[in-house]
mmJSON file of the N, C-alpha and C atoms, coordinates in Angstrom:
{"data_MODEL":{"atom_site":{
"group_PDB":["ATOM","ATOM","ATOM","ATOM","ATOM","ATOM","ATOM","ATOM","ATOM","ATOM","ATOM","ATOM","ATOM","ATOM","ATOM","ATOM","ATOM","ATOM","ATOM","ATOM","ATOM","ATOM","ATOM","ATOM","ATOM","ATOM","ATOM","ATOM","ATOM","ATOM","ATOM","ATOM","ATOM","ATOM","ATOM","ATOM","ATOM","ATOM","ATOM","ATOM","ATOM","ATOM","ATOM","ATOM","ATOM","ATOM","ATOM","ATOM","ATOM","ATOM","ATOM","ATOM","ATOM","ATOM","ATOM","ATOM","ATOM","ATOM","ATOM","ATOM","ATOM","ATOM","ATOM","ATOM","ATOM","ATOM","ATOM","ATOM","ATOM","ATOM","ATOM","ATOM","ATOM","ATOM","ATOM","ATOM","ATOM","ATOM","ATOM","ATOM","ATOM","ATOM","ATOM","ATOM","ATOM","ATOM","ATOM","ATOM","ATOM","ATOM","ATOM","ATOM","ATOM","ATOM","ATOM","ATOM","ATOM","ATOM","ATOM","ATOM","ATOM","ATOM","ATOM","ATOM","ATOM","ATOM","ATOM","ATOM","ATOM","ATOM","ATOM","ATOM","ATOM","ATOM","ATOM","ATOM","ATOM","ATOM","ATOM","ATOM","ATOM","ATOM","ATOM","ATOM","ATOM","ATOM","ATOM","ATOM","ATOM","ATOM","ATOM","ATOM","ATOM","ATOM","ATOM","ATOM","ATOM","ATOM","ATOM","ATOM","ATOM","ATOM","ATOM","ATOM","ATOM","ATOM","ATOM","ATOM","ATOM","ATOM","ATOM","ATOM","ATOM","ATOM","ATOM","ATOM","ATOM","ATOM","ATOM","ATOM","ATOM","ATOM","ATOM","ATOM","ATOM","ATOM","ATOM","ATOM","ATOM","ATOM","ATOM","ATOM","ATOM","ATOM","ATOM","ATOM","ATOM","ATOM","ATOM","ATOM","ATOM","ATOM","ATOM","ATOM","ATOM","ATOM","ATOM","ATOM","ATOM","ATOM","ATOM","ATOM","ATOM","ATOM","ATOM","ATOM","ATOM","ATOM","ATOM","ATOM","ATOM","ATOM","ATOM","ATOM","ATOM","ATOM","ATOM"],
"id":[1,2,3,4,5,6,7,8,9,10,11,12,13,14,15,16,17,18,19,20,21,22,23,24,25,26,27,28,29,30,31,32,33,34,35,36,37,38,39,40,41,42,43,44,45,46,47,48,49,50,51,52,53,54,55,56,57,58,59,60,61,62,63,64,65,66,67,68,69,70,71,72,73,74,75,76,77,78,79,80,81,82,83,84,85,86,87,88,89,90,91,92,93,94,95,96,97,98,99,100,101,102,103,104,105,106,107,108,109,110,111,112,113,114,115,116,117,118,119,120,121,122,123,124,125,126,127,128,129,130,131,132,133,134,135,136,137,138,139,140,141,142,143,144,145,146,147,148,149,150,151,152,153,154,155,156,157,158,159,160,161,162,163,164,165,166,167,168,169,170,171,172,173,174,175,176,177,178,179,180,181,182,183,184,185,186,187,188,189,190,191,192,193,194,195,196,197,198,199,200,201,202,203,204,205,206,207],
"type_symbol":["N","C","C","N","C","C","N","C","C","N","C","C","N","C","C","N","C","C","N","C","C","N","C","C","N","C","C","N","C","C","N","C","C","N","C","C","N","C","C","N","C","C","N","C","C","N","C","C","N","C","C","N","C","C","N","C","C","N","C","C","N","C","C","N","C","C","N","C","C","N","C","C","N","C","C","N","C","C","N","C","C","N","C","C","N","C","C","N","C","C","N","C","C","N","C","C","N","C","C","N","C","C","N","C","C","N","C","C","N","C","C","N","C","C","N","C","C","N","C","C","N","C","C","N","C","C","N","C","C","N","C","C","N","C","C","N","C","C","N","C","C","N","C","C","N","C","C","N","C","C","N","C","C","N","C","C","N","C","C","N","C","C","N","C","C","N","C","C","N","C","C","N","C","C","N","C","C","N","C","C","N","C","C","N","C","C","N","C","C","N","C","C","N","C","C","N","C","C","N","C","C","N","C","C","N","C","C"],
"label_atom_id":["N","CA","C","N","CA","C","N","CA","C","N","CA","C","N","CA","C","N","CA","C","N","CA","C","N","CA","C","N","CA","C","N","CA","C","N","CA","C","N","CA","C","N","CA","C","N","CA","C","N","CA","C","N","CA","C","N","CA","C","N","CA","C","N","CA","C","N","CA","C","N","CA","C","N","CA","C","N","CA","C","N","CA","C","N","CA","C","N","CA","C","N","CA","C","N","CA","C","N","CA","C","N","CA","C","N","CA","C","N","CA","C","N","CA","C","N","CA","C","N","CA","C","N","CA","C","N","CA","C","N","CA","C","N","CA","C","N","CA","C","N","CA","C","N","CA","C","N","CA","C","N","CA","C","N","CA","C","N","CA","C","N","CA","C","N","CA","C","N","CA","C","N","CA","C","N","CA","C","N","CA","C","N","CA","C","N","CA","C","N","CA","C","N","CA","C","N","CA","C","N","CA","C","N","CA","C","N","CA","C","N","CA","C","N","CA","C","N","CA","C","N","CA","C","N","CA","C","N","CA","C","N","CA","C","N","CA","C","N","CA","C"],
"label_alt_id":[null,null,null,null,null,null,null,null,null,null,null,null,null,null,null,null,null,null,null,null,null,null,null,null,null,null,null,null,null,null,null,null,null,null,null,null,null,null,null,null,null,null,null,null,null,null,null,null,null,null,null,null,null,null,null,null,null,null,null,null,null,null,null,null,null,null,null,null,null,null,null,null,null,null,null,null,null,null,null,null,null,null,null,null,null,null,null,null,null,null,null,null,null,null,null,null,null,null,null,null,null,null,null,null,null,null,null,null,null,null,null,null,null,null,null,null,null,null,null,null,null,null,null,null,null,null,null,null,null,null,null,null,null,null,null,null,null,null,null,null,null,null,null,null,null,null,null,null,null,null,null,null,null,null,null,null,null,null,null,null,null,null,null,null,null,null,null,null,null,null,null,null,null,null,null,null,null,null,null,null,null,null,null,null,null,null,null,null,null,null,null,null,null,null,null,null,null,null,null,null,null,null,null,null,null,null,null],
"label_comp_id":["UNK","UNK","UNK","UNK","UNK","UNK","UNK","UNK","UNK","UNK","UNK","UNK","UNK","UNK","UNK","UNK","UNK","UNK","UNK","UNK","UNK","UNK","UNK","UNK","UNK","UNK","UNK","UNK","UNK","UNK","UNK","UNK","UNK","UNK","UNK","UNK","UNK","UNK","UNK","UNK","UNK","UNK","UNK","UNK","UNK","UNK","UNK","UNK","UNK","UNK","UNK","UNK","UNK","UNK","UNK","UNK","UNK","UNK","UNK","UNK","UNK","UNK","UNK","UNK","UNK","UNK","UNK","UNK","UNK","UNK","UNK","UNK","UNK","UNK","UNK","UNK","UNK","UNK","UNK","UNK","UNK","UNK","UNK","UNK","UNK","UNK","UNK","UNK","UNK","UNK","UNK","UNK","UNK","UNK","UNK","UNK","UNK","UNK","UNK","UNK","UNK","UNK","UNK","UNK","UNK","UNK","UNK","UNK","UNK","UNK","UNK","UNK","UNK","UNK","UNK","UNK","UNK","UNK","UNK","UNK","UNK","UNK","UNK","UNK","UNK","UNK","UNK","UNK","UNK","UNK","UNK","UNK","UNK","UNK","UNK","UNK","UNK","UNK","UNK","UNK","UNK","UNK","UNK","UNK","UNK","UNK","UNK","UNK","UNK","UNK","UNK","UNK","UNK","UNK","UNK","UNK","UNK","UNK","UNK","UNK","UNK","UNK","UNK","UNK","UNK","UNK","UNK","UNK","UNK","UNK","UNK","UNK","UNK","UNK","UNK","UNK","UNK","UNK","UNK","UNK","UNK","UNK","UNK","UNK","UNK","UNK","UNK","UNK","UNK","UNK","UNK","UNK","UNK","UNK","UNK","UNK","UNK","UNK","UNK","UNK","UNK","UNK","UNK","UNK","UNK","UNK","UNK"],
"label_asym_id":["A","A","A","A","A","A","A","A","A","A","A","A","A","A","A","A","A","A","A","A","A","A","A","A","A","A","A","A","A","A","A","A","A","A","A","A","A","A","A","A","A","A","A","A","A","A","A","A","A","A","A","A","A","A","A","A","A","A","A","A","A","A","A","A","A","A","A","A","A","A","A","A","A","A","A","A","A","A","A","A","A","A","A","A","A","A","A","A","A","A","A","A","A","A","A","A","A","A","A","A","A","A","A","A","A","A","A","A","A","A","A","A","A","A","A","A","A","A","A","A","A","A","A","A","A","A","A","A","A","A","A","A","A","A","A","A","A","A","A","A","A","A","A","A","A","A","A","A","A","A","A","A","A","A","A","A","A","A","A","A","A","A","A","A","A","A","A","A","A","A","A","A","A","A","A","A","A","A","A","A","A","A","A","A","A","A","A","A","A","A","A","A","A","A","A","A","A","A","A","A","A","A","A","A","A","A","A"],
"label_entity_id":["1","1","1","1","1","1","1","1","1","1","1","1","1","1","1","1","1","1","1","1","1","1","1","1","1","1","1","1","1","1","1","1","1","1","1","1","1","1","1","1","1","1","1","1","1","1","1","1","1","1","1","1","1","1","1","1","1","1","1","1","1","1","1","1","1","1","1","1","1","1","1","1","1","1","1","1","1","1","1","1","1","1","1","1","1","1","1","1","1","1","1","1","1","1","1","1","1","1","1","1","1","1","1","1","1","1","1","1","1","1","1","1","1","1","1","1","1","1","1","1","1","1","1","1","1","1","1","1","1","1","1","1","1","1","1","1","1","1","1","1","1","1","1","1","1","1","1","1","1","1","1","1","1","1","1","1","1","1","1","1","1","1","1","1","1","1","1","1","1","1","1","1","1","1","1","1","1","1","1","1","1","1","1","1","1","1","1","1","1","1","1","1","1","1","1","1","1","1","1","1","1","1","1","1","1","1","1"],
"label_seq_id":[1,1,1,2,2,2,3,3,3,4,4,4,5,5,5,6,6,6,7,7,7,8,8,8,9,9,9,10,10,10,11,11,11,12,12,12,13,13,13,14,14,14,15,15,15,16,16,16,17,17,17,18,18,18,19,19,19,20,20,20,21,21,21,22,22,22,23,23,23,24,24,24,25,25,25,26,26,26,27,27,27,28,28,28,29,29,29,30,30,30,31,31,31,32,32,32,33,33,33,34,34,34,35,35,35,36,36,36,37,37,37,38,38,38,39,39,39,40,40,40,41,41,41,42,42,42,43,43,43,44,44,44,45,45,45,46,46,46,47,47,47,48,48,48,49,49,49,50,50,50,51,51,51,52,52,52,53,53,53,54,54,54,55,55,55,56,56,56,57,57,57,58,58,58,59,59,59,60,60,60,61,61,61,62,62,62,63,63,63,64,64,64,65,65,65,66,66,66,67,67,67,68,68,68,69,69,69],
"pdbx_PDB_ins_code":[null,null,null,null,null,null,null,null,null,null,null,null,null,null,null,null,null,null,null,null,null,null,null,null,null,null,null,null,null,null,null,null,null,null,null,null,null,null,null,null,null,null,null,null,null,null,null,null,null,null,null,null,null,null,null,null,null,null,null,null,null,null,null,null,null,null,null,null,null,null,null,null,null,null,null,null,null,null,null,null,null,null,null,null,null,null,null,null,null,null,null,null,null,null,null,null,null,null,null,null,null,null,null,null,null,null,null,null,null,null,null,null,null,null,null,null,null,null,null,null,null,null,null,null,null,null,null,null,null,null,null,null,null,null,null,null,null,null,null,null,null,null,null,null,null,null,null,null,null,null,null,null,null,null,null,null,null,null,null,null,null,null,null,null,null,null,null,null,null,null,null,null,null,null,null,null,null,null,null,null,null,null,null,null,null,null,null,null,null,null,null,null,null,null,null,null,null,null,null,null,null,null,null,null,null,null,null],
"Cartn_x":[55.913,56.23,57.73,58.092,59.646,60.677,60.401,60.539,60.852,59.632,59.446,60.175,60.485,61.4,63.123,63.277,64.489,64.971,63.913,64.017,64.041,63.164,63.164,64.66,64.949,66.607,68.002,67.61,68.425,68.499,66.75,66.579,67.801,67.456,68.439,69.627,70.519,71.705,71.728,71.064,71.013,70.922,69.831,69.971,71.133,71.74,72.974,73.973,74.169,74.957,74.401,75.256,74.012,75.231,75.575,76.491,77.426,76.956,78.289,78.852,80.13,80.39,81.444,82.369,82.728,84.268,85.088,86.813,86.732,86.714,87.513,86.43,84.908,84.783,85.17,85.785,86.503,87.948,88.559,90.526,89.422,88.655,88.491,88.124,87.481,87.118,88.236,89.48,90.457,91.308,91.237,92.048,91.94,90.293,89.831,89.69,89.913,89.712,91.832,92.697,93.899,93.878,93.551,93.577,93.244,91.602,91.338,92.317,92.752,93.884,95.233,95.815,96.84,96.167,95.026,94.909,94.891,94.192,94.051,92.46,91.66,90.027,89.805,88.852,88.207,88.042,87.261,87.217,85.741,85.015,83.218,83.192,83.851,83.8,83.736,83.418,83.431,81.825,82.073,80.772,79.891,80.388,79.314,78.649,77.532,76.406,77.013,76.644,77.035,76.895,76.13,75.549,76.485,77.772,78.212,78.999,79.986,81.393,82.182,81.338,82.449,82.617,82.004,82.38,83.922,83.582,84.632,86.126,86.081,86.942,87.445,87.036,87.079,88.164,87.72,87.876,89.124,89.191,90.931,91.777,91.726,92.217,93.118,92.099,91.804,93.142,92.802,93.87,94.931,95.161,96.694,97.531,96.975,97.545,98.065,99.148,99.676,99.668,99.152,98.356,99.333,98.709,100.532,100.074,101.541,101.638,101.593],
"Cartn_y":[-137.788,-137.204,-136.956,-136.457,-136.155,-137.657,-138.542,-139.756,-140.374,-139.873,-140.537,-139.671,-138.373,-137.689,-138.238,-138.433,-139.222,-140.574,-141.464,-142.418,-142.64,-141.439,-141.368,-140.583,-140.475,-139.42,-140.907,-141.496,-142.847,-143.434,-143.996,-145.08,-144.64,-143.651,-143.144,-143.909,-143.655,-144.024,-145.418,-145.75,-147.035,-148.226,-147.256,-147.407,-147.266,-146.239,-146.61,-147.633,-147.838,-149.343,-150.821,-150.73,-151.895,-152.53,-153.925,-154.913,-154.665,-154.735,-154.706,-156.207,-156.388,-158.201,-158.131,-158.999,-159.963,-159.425,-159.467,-159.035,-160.042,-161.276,-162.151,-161.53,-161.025,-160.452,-158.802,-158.367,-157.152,-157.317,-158.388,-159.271,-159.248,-160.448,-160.991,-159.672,-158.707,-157.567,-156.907,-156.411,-155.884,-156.537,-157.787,-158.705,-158.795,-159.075,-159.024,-157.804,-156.34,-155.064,-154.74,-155.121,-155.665,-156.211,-157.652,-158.186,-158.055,-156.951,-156.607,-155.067,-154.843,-153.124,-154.175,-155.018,-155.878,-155.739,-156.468,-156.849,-156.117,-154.496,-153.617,-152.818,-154.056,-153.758,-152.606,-152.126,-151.31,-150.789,-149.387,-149.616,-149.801,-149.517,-149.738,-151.347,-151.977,-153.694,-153.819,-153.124,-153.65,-154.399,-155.712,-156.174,-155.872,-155.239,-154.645,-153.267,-153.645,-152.544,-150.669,-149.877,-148.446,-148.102,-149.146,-148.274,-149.826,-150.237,-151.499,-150.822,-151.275,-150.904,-152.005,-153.389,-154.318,-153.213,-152.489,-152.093,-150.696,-149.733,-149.519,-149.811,-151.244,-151.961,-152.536,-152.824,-153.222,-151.644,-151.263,-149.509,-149.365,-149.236,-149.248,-150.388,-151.495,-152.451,-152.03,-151.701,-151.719,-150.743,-149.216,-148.146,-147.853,-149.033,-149.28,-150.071,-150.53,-151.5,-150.986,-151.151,-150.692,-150.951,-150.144,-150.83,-151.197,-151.786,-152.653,-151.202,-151.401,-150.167,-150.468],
"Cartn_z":[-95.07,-96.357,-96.489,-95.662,-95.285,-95.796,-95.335,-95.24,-96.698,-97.536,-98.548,-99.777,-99.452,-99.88,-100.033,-99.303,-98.573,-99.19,-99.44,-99.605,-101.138,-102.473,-103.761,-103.523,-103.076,-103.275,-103.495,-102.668,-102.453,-103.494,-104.224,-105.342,-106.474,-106.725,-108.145,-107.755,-106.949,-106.748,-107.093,-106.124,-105.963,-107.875,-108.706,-109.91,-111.079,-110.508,-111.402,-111.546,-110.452,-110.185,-110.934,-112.004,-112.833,-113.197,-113.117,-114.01,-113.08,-111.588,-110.86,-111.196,-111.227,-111.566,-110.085,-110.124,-108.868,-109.124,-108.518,-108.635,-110.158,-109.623,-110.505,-112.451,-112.457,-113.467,-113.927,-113.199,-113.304,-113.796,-113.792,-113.622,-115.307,-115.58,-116.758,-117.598,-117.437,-118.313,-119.023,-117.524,-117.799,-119.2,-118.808,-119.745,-120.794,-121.317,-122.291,-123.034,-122.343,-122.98,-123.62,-122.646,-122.771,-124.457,-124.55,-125.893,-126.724,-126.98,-127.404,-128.136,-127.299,-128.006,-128.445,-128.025,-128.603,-130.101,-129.983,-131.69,-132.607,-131.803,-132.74,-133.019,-132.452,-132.478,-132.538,-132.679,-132.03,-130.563,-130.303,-128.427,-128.743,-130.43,-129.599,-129.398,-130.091,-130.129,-128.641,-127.221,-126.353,-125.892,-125.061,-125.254,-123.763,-123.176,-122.07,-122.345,-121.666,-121.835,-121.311,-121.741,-121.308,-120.129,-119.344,-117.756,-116.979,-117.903,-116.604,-115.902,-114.994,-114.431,-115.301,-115.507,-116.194,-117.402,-118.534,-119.221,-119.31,-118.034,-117.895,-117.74,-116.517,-116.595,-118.04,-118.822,-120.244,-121.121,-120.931,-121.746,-120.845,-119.189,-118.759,-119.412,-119.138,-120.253,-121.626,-121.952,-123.589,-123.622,-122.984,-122.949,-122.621,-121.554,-121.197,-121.957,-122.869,-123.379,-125.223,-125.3,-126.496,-127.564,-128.921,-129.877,-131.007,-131.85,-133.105,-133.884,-134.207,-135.337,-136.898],
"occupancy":[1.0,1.0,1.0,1.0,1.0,1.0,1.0,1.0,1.0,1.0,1.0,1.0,1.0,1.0,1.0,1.0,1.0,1.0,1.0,1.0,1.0,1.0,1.0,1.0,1.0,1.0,1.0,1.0,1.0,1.0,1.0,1.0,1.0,1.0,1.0,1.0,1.0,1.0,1.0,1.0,1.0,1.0,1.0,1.0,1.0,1.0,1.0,1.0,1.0,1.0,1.0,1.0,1.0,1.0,1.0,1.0,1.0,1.0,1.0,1.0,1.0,1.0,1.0,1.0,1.0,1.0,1.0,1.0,1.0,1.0,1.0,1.0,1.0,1.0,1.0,1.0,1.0,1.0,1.0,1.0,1.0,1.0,1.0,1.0,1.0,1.0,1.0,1.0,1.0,1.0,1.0,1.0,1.0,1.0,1.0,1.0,1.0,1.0,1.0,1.0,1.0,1.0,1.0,1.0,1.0,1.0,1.0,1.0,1.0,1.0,1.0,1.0,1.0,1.0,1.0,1.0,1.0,1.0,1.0,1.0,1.0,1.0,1.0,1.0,1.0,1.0,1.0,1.0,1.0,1.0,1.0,1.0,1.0,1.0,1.0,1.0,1.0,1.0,1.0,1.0,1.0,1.0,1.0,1.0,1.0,1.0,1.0,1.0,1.0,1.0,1.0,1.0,1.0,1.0,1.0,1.0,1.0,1.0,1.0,1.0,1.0,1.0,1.0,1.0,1.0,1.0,1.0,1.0,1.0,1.0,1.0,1.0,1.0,1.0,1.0,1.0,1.0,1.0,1.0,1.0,1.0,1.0,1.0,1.0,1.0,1.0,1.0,1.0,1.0,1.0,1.0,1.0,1.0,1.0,1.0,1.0,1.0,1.0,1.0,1.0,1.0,1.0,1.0,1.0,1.0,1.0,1.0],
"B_iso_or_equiv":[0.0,0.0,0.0,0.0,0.0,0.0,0.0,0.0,0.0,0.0,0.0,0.0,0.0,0.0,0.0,0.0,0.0,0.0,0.0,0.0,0.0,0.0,0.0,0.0,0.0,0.0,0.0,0.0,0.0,0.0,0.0,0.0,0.0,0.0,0.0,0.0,0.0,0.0,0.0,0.0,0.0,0.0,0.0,0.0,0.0,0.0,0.0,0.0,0.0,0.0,0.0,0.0,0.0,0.0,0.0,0.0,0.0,0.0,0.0,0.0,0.0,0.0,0.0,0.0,0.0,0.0,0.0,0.0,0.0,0.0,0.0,0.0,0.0,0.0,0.0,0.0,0.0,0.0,0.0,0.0,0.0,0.0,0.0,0.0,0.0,0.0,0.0,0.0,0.0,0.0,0.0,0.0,0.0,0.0,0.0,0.0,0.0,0.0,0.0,0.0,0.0,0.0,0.0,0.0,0.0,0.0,0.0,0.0,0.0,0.0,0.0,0.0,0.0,0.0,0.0,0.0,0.0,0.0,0.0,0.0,0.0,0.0,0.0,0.0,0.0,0.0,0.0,0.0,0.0,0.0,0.0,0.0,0.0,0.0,0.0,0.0,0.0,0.0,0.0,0.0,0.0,0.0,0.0,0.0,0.0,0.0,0.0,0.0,0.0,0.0,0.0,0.0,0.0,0.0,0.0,0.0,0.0,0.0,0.0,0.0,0.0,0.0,0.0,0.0,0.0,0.0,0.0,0.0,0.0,0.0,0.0,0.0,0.0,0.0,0.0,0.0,0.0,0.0,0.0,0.0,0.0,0.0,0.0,0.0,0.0,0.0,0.0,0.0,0.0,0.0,0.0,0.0,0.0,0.0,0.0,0.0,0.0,0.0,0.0,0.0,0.0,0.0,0.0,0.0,0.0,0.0,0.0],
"pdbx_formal_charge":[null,null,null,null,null,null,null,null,null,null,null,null,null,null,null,null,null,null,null,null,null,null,null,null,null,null,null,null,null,null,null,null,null,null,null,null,null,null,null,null,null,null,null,null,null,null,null,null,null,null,null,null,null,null,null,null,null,null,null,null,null,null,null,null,null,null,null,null,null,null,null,null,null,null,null,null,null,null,null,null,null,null,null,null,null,null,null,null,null,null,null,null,null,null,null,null,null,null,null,null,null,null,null,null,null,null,null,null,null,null,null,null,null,null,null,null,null,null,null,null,null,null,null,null,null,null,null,null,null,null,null,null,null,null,null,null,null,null,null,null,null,null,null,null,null,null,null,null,null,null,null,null,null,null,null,null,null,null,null,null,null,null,null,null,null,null,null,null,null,null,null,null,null,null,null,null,null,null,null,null,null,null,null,null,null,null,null,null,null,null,null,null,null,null,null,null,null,null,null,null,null,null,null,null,null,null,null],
"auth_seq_id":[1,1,1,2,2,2,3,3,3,4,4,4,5,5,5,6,6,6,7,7,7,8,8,8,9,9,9,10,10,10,11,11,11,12,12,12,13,13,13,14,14,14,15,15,15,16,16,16,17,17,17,18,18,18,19,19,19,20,20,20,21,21,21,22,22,22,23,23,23,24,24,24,25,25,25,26,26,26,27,27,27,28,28,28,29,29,29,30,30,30,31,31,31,32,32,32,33,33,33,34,34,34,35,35,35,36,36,36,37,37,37,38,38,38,39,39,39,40,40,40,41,41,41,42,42,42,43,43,43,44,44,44,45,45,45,46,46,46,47,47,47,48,48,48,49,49,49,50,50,50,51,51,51,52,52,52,53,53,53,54,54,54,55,55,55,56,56,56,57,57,57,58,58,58,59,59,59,60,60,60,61,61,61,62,62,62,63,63,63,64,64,64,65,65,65,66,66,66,67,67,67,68,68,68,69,69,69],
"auth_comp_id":["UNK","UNK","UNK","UNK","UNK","UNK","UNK","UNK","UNK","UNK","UNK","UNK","UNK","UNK","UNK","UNK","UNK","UNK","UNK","UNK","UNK","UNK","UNK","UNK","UNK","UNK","UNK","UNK","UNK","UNK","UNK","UNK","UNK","UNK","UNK","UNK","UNK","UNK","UNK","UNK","UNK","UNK","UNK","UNK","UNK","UNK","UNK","UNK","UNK","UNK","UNK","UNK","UNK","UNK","UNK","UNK","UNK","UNK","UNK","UNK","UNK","UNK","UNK","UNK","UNK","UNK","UNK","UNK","UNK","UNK","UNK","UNK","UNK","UNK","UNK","UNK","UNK","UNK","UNK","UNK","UNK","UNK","UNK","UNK","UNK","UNK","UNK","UNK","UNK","UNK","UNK","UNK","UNK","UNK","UNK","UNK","UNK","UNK","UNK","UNK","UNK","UNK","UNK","UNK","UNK","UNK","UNK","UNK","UNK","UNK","UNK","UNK","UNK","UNK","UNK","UNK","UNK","UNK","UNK","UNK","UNK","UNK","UNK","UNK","UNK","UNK","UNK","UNK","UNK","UNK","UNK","UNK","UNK","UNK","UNK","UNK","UNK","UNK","UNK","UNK","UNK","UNK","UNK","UNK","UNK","UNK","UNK","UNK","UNK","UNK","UNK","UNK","UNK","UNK","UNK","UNK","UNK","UNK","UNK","UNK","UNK","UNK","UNK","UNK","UNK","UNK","UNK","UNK","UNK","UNK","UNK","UNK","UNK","UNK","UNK","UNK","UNK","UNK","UNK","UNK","UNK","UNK","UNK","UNK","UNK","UNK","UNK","UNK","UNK","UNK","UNK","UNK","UNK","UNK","UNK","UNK","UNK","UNK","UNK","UNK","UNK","UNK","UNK","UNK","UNK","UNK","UNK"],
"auth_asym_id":["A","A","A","A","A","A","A","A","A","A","A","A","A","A","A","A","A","A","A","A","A","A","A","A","A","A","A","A","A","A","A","A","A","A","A","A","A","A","A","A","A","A","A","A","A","A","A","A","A","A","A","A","A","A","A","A","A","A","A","A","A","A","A","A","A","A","A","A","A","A","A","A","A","A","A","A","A","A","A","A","A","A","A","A","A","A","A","A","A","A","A","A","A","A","A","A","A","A","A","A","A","A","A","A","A","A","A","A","A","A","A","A","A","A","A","A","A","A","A","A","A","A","A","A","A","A","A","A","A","A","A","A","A","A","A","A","A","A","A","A","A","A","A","A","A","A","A","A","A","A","A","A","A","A","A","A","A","A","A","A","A","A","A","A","A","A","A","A","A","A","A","A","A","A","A","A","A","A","A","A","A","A","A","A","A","A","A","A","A","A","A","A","A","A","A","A","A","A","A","A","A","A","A","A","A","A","A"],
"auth_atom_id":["N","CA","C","N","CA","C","N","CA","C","N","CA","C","N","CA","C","N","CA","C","N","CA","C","N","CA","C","N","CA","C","N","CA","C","N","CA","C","N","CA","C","N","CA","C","N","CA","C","N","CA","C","N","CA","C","N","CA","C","N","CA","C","N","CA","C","N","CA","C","N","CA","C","N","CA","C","N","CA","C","N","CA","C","N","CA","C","N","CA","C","N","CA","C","N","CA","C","N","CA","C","N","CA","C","N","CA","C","N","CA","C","N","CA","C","N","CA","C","N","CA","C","N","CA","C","N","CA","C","N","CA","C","N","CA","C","N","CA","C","N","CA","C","N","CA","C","N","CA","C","N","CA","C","N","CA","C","N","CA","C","N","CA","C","N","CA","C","N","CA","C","N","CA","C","N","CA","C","N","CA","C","N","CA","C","N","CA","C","N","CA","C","N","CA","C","N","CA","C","N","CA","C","N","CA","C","N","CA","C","N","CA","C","N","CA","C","N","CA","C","N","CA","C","N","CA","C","N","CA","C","N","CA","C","N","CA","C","N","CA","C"],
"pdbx_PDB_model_num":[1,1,1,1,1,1,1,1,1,1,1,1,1,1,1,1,1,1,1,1,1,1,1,1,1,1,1,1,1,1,1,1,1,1,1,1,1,1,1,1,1,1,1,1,1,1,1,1,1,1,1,1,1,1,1,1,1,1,1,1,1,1,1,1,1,1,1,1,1,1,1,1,1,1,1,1,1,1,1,1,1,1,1,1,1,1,1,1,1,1,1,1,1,1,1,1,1,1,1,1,1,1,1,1,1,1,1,1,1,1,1,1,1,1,1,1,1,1,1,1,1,1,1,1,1,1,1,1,1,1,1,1,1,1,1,1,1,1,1,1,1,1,1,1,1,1,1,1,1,1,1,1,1,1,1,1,1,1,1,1,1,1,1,1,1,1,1,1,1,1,1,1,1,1,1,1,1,1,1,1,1,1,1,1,1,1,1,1,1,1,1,1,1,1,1,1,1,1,1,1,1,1,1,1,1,1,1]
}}}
């Protein structure tokens, strides 16, 4: 029982991690969240889901990047 305690404690975690992508799709997110604040977009126009990391990566992007006036 102990065991199985232990092991439902883990799953959760393990569930949040969703849309992990690869360096080189984290480089492309950044970039694309980047061009996206160049143009002016929006930040909801981002096209990853709420539970990604690519989506965060997207949203740093987006915020470093300086918008036209």
């Amino acid at each position: 029982m102990g065991d199985r305690r232990a092991q439902e404690r883990v799953r959760p975690a393990e569930q949040e991690v969703k849309h992990v992508g690869t360096r080189e799709d984290i480089v492309r997110a950044i970039t694309e969240g980047a061009e996206a604040g160049r143009r002016g977009d929006d930040v909801r126009t981002c096209p990853y889901p709420p539970d990604s990391l690519l989506r965060t990566a997207w949203i740093k992007g987006y915020v470093r990047t300086p918008r036209p006036q």
